[in-house]
N, C-alpha and C positions, 0 to 999 in steps of 0.2 A: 289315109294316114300319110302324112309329108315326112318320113323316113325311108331314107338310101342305104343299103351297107355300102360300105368303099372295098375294093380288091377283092379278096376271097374271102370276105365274109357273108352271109348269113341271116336273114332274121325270121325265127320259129318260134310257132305256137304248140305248146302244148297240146297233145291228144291226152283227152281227161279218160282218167284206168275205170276199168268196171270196180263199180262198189259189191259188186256178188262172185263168189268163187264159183266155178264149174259145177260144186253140189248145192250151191244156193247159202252160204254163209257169208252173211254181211261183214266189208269190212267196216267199221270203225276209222272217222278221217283220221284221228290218232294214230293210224295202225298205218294206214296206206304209204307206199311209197311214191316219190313221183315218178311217172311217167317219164319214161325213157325214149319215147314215139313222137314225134310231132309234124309240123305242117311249115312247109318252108313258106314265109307270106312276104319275103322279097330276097333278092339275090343281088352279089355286087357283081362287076364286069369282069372279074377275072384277076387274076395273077398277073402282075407285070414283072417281067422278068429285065435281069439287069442291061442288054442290049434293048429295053425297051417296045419288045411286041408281047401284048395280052395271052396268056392262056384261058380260055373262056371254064367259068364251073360246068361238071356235070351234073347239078342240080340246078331246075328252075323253080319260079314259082308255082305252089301246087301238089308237088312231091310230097310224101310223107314217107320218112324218114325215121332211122333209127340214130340213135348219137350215145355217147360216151355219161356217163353218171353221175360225173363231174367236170361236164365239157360248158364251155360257154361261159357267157356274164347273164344274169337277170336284170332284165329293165322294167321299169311302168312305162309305158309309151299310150297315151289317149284312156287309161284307165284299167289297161289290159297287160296281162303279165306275157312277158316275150324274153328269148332269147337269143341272146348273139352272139353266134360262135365261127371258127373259121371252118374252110370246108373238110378241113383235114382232122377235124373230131366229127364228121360223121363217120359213123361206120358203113351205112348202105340206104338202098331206095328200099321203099317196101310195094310189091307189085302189084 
């Protein structure tokens, strides 16, 4: 993929949600919401701040991630749905 974020952004892929509840009740994609989990699949350099030295992100690529509901922009990028967000609508790593 020949896509960079710039500064403290971001670009994540969806982690697709189980279609079965914990007792085995299908959801319906009507029903489903999306997925609030994802996969960081590149990261920018950081923060530059206004004296001009980088704060590097504490995400790389690889992480999977928890974000906000209504955080981010959605792109098509190569066919694939992604999103770009900064790093301060994540909320955390997942371990």
């Amino acid at each position: 993929m020949g896509f960079r974020p710039l500064h403290d952004r971001v670009l994540v892929r969806r982690v697709e949600a189980d279609t079965k509840t914990a007792g085995g009740i299908i959801i319906p994609d009507s029903a489903q919401e999306k997925p609030q989990e994802g996969e960081v699949v590149a990261a920018g350099a950081g923060l530059k701040a206004d004296d001009g030295k980088v704060t590097p992100l504490d995400v790389k690529k690889g992480d999977r991630i928890l974000f906000g509901k209504w955080s981010g922009t959605e792109v098509k990028l190569d066919g694939e749905d992604l999103i770009i967000m900064k790093e301060s609508d994540i909320l955390g790593v997942v371990a």
